[in-house]
C-alpha positions as CSV (number, residue, x, y, z in Angstrom):
1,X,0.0,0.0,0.0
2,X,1.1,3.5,-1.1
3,X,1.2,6.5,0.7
4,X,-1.7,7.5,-1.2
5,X,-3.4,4.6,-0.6
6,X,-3.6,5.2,3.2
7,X,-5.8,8.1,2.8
8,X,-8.6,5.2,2.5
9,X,-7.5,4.0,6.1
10,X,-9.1,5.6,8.6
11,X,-7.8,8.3,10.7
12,X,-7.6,6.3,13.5
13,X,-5.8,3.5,12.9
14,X,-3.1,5.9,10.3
15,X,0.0,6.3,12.0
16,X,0.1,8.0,15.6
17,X,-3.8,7.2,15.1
18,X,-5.8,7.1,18.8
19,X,-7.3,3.9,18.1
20,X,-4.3,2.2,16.3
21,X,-2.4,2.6,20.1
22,X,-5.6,1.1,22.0
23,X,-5.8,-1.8,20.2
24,X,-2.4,-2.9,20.0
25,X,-2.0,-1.7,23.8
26,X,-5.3,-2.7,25.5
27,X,-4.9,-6.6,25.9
28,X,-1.4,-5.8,28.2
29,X,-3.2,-3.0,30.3
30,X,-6.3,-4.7,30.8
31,X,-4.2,-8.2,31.9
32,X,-2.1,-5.7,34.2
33,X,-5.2,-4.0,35.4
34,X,-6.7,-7.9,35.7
35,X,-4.1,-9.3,37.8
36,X,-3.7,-6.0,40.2
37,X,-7.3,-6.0,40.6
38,X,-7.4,-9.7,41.8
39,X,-4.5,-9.4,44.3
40,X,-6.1,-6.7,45.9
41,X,-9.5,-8.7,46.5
42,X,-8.4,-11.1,47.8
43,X,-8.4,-10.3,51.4
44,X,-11.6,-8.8,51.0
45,X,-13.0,-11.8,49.4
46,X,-11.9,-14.0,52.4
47,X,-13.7,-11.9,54.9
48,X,-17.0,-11.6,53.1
49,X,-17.0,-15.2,52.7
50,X,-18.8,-16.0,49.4
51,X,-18.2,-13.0,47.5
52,X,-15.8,-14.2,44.7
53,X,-18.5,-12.5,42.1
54,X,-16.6,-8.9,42.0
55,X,-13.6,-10.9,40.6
56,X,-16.1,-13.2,37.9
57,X,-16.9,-9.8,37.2
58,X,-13.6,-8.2,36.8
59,X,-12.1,-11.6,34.8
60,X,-15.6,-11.3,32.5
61,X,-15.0,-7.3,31.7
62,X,-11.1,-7.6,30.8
63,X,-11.4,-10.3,28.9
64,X,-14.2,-8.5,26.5
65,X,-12.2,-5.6,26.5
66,X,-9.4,-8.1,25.6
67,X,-11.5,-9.5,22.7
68,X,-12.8,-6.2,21.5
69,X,-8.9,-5.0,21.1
70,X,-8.0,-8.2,19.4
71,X,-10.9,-7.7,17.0
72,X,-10.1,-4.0,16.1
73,X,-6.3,-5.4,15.5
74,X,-7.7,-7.7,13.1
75,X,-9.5,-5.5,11.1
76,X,-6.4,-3.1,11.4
77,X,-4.4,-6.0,9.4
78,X,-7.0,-5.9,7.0
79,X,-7.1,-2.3,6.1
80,X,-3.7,-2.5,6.2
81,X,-2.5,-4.8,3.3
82,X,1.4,-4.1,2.9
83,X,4.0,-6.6,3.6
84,X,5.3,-5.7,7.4
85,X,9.2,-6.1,5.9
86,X,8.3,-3.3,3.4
87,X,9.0,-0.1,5.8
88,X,6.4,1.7,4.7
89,X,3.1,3.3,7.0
90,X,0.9,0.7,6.1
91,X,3.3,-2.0,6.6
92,X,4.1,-0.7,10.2
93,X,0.4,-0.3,10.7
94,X,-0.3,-3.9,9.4
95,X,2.8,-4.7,12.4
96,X,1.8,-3.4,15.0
97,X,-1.8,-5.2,14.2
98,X,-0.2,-8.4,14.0
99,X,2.1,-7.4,17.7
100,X,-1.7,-6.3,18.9
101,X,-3.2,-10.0,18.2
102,X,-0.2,-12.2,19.3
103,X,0.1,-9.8,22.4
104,X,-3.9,-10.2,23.0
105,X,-4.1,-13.6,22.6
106,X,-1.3,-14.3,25.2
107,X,-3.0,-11.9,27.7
108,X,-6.5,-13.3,27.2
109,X,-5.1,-16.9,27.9
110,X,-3.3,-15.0,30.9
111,X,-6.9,-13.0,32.2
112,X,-8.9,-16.6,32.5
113,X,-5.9,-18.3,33.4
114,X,-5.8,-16.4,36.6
115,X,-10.0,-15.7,36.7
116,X,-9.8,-19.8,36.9
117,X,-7.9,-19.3,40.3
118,X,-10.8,-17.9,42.0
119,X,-12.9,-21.4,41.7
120,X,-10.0,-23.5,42.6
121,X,-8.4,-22.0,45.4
122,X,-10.0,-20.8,48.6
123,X,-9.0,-16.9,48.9
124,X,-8.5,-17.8,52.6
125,X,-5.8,-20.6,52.8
């Protein structure tokens, strides 16, 4: 893809774009935000004996946000149809959408990795 050509990408996702940085970006915050969130529950969780929903909760919303980011990264490698090798805008684009998937994928298996933890192991012991 030209130059030229990625005037037909939207703003958001062209280099520097807003929405190009929270897709690639939001699967590692939301893991991060995932597994600071849990550690700090878990005390509470032990002494109001049954409440493990706040973290279902917390494990359900980053994940989607998660899934959402991988799904934007996946139409950004669409839109963006240069080789990644090729050093130009669109094939950095169509890079850092592929860094955004691999990276999402990981921290998704990562978010219900750790969400699993909360049925398995007592928050007490």
């Amino acid at each position: 893809m030209r130059v030229k050509e990625l005037s037909r990408l939207s703003p958001a996702i062209r280099p520097g774009g807003l929405l190009l940085w929270v897709a690639v970006l939001t699967g590692i915050a939301a893991w991060a935000a995932h597994l600071l969130l849990l550690a700090s529950l878990v005390r509470w969780s032990c002494n109001e004996g049954g409440s493990r929903w706040l973290m279902d909760v917390l494990t359900l919303v980053t994940a989607l946000a998660t899934v959402v980011a991988m799904w934007l990264c996946a139409g950004i490698i669409r839109g963006a149809d240069d080789d990644e090798a090729a050093g130009t805008p669109a094939g950095r684009i169509r890079f850092l959408g592929v860094f955004g998937l691999m990276t999402g994928a990981v921290n998704l298996a990562l978010i219900l990795l750790e969400g699993s933890y909360a049925w398995f192991i007592s928050p007490c012991a």
